[in-house]
C-alpha positions as CSV (number, residue, x, y, z in Angstrom):
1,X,4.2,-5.8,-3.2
2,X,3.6,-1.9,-2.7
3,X,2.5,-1.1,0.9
4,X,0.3,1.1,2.5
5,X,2.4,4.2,1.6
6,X,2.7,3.1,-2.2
7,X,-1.0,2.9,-2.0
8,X,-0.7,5.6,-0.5
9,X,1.0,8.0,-2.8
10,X,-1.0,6.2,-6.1
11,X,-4.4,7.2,-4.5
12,X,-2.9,11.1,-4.2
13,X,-1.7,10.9,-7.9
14,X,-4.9,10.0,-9.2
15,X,-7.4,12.5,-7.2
16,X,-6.9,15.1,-9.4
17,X,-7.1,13.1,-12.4
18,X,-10.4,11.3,-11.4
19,X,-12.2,12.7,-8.5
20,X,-15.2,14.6,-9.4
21,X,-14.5,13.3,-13.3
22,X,-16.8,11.6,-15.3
23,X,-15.7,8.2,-17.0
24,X,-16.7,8.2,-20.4
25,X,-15.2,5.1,-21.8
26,X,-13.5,2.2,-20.3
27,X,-11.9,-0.1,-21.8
28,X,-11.8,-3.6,-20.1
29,X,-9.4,-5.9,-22.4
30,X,-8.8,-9.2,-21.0
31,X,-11.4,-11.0,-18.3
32,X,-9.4,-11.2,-15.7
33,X,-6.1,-10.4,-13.2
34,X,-6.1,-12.4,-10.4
35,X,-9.8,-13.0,-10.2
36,X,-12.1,-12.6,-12.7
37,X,-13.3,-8.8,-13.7
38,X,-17.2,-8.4,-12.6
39,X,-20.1,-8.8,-15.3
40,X,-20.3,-6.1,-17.5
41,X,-17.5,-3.8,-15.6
42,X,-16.9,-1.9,-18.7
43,X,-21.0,-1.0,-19.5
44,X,-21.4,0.1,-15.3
45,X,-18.0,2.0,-15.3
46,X,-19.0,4.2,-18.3
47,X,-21.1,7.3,-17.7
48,X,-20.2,7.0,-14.0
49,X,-18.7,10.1,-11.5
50,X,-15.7,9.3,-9.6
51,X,-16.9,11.4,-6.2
52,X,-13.9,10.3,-4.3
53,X,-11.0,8.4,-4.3
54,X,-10.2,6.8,-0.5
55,X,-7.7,4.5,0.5
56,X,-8.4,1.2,2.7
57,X,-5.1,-0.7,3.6
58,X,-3.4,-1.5,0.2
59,X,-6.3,-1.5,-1.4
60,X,-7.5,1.8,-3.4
61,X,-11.7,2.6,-3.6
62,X,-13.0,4.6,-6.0
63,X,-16.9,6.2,-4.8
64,X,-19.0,6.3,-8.0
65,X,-22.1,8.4,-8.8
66,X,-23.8,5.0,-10.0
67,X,-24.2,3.7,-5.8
68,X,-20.9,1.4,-6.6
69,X,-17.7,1.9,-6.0
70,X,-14.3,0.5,-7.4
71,X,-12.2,-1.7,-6.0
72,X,-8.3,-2.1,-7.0
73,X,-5.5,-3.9,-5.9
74,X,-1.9,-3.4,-7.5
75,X,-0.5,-7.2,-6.6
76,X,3.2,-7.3,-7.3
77,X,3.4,-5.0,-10.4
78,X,0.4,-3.2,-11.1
79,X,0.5,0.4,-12.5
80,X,-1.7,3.3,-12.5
81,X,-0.6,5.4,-14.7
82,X,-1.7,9.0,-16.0
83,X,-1.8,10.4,-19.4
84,X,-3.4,13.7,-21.2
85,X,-3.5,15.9,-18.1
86,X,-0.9,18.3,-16.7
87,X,0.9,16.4,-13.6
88,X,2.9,19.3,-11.6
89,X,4.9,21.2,-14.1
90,X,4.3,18.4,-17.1
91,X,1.9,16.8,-19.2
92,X,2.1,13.4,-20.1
93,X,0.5,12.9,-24.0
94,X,-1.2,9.3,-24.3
95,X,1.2,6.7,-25.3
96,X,1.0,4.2,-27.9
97,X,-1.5,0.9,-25.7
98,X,1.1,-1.5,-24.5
99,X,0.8,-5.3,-23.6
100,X,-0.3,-5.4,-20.4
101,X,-2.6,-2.4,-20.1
102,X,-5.6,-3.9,-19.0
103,X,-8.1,-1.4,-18.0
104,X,-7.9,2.0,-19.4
105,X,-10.4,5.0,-18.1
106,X,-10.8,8.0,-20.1
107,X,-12.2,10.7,-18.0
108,X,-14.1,14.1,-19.7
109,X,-11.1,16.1,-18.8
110,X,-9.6,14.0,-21.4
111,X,-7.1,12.5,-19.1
112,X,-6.6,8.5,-18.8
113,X,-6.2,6.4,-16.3
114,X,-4.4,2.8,-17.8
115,X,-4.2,0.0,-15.6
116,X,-1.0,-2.1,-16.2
117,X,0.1,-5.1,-14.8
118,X,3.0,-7.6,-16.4
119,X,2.5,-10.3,-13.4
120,X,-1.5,-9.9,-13.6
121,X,-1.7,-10.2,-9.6
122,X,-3.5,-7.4,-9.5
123,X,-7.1,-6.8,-9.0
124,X,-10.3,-4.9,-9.2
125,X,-14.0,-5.5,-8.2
126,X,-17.2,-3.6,-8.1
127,X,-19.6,-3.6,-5.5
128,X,-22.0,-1.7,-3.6
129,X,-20.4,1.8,-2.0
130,X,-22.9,1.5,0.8
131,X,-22.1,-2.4,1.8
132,X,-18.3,-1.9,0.4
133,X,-16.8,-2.5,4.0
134,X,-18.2,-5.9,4.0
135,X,-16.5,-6.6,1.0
136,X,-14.6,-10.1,1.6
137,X,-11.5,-8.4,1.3
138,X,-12.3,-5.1,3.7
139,X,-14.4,-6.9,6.0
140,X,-11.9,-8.6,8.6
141,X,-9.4,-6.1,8.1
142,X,-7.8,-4.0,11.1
143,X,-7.9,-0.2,12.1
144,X,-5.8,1.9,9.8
145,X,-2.3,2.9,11.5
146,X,-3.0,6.7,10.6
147,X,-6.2,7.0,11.7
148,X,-7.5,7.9,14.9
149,X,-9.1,4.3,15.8
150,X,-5.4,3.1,16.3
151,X,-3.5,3.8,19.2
152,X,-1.9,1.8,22.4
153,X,-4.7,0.5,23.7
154,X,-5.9,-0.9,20.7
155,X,-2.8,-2.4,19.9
156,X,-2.0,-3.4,23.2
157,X,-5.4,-5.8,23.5
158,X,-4.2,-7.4,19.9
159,X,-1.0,-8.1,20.6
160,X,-1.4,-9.3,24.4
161,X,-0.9,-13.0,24.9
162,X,-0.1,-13.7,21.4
163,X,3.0,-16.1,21.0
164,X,3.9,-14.9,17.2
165,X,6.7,-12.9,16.5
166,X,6.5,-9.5,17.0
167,X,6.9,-9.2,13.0
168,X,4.3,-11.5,12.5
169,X,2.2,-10.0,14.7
170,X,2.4,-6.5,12.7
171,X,2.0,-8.6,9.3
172,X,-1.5,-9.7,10.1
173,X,-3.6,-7.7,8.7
174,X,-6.2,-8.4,11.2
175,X,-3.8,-6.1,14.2
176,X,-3.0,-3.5,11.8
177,X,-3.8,-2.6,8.4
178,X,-1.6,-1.6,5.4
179,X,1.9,-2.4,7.3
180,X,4.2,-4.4,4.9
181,X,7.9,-6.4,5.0
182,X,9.3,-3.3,4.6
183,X,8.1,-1.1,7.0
184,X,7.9,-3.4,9.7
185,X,11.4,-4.0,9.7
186,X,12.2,-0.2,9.6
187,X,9.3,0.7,12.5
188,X,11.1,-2.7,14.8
189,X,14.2,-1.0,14.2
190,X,13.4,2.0,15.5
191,X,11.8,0.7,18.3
192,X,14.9,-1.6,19.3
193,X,13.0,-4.6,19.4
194,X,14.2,-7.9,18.0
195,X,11.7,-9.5,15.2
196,X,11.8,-12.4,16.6
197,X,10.7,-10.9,19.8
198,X,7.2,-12.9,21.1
199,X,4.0,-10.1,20.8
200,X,3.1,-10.5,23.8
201,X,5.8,-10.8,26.1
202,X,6.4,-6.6,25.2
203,X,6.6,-4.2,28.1
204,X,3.6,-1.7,28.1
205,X,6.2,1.0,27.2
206,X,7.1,-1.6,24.7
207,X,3.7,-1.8,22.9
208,X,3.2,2.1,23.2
209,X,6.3,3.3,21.5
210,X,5.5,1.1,18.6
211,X,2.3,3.9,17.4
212,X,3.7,6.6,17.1
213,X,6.8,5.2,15.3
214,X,4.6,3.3,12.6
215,X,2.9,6.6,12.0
216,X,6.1,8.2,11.9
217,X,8.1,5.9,9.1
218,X,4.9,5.5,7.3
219,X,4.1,8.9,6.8
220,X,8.1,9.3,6.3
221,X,7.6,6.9,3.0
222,X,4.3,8.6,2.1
223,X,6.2,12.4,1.6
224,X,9.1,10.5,0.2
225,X,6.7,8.6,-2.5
226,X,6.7,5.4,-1.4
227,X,9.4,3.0,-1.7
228,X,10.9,1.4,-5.7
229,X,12.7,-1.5,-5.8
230,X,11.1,-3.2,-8.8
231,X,8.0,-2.1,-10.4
232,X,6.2,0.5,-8.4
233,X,6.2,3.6,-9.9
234,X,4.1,7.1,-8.9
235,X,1.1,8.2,-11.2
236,X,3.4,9.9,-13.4
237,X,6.0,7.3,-13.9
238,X,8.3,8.5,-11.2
239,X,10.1,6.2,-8.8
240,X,9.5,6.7,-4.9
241,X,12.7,7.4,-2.7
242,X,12.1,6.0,0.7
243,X,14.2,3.0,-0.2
244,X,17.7,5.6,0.2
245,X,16.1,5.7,4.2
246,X,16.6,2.2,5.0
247,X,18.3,1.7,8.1
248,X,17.6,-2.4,7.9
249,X,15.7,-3.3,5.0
250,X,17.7,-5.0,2.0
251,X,21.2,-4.1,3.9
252,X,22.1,-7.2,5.0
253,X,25.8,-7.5,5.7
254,X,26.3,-3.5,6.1
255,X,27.2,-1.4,9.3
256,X,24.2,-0.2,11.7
257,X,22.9,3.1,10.8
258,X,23.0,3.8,14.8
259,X,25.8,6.2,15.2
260,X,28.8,4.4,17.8
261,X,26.7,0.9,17.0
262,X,29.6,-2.0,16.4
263,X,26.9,-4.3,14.9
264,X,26.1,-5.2,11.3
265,X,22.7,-6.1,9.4
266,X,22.0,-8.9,9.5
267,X,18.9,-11.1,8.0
268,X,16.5,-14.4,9.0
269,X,13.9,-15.8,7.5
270,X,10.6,-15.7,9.0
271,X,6.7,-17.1,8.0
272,X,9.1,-16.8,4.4
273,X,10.1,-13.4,4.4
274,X,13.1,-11.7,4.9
275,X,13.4,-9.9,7.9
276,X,16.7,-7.7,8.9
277,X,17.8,-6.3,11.9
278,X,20.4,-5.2,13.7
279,X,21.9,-7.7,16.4
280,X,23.0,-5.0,18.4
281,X,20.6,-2.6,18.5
282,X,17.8,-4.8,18.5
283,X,18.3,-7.5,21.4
C-alpha cells in the first residue's frame, strides 16, 4: 500500500501535468473500484480546471474550477500514469488503453492522465472543495507529520497513557497521518525503540526525538521517490529507490546496519503486520 511519500511523489508528478489544465474529456469505464464512482463523474469532470493538486495523508485532492474537488486513493496497485507531455528530458506518447485503465483524463495540453488499477482497491470520489475536510475519509484523520501542526506536544498528548504498541500507536491514523508499515519501522529504528514498546510508557525525550526523525526518513523517501516493492511506480513509470535505504524493513535475518552492532533483523508479527527490528539496537 504506497505511503505518504508515494503519495507524495505521485502528487509532484502530476502538477505539472494537471494543475492549472483544463479537463476536456474523461473517460470513466467501469462503475466502480473499491466503492462505487459518483453519479455522473465523467459529465462533472469534463470542462473542469484543475487549480491545484494537494496532498492529504495517502490520499491525493485535486481543487476543481467547478466548487468540487477530486478525491483518489491508489489502494494496493493503483497507477497514475502520464502520457503526451514532456516528463524531464522525455516524452511519453499515449499508449495503446490497457485492461485495467479505469479513468483516463485528457487535459488541453494534450497530456493524459490514466488511472490503473489490476487489484481495483483503489478509489476516487467527488465532493464539495469547500466541505472536502469533512469528507468521511479526511474528517477524523490526524495532523500531517510535515506540517507545522505536528510537533512534541502534539504527539506527546496522543500517545500519553495509551497501552498500544508504540507501532500501533504511529499506525493509527487518528495520532499521525500518512505514516505506513514501512516507515514506521525505519523512523522506530532510528529512534532505538522496540515496536513492541507500550506508547505511553516513552520517556519525554523519548516522544520528542520521534518528530523530527519521521520528518526526516519521510522526506528521505520523498527525494528518493518513494519506495517499489510491487506495483508502485512514479508518474512516468519509474520505480522509487528508498527501498535500497532500509536498515529494518524486509531484512529479516540480515546484520544490523548500526556499525559495531552484533545483532541481526529480526521480524514479529503485530495487529497482522510485519514489523522488523533490531534486538540489539532496539531494546
Amino acid at each position: 500500500m504506497p505511503e505518504l511519500p508515494e503519495v507524495e511523489t505521485v502528487r509532484r508528478g502530476l502538477e505539472p501535468v494537471m494543475a492549472g489544465q483544463t479537463i476536456v474529456a474523461a473517460q470513466v469505464n467501469r462503475p466502480d473500484l473499491r466503492w462505487p464512482f459518483p453519479p455522473n463523474m465523467a459529465a462533472r469532470l469534463t470542462g473542469a480546471r484543475v487549480l491545484g493538486l494537494r496532498r492529504r495523508s495517502k490520499y491525493l485532492l485535486a481543487d476543481l474550477s467547478s466548487g468540487e474537488t477530486l478525491l483518489i486513493h491508489l489502494g494496493m496497485s493503483g497507477r497514475m500514469l502520464v502520457s503526451g507531455a514532456m516528463l524531464g528530458q522525455f516524452h511519453h506518447a499515449h499508449p495503446a488503453p490497457a485492461k485495467h485503465d479505469h479513468v483516463v483524463l485528457d487535459m488541453e495540453s494534450g497530456a493524459r492522465v490514466t488511472f490503473n488499477d489490476a487489484r481495483r482497491f483503489g478509489a476516487m470520489d467527488l465532493m464539495a472543495t469547500d466541505g472536502a475536510e469533512s469528507h468521511p475519509l479526511l474528517a477524523s484523520l490526524g495532523p500531517e507529520p510535515l506540517g507545522n501542526a505536528f510537533d512534541e506536544s502534539v504527539l506527546a498528548a496522543a500517545l500519553k497513557n495509551r497501552n498500544t504498541p508504540i507501532k500501533s500507536a504511529l499506525l493509527d491514523q487518528h495520532v499521525v497521518a500518512g505514516l505506513g508499515n514501512i516507515y514506521v519501522c525505519e523512523v522506530l529504528f532510528r529512534a532505538r525503540l522496540n515496536p513492541a514498546a507500550k506508547a505511553g510508557s516513552l520517556t519525554p525525550e523519548q516522544t520528542a526525538s520521534l518528530v523530527p526523525i519521521i520528518r526526516q526518513v519521510l522526506s528521505e523517501a520523498i527525494e528518493a521517490g518513494g519506495s517499489s516493492l510491487r506495483d508502485y511506480r512514479q508518474t512516468d513509470g519509474e520505480l522509487g529507490y528508498f527501498q535500497h535505504r532500509f536498515h529494518v524493513y524486509d531484512r529479516e535475518g540480515q546484520p544490523c546496519a548500526t556499525p559495531g552492532c552484533p545483532g541481526h533483523i529480526e521480524r514479529m508479527v503485530q495487529s497482522g503486520r510485519s514489523s522488523f527490528y533490531c534486538p540489539v539496537c532496539q531494546r
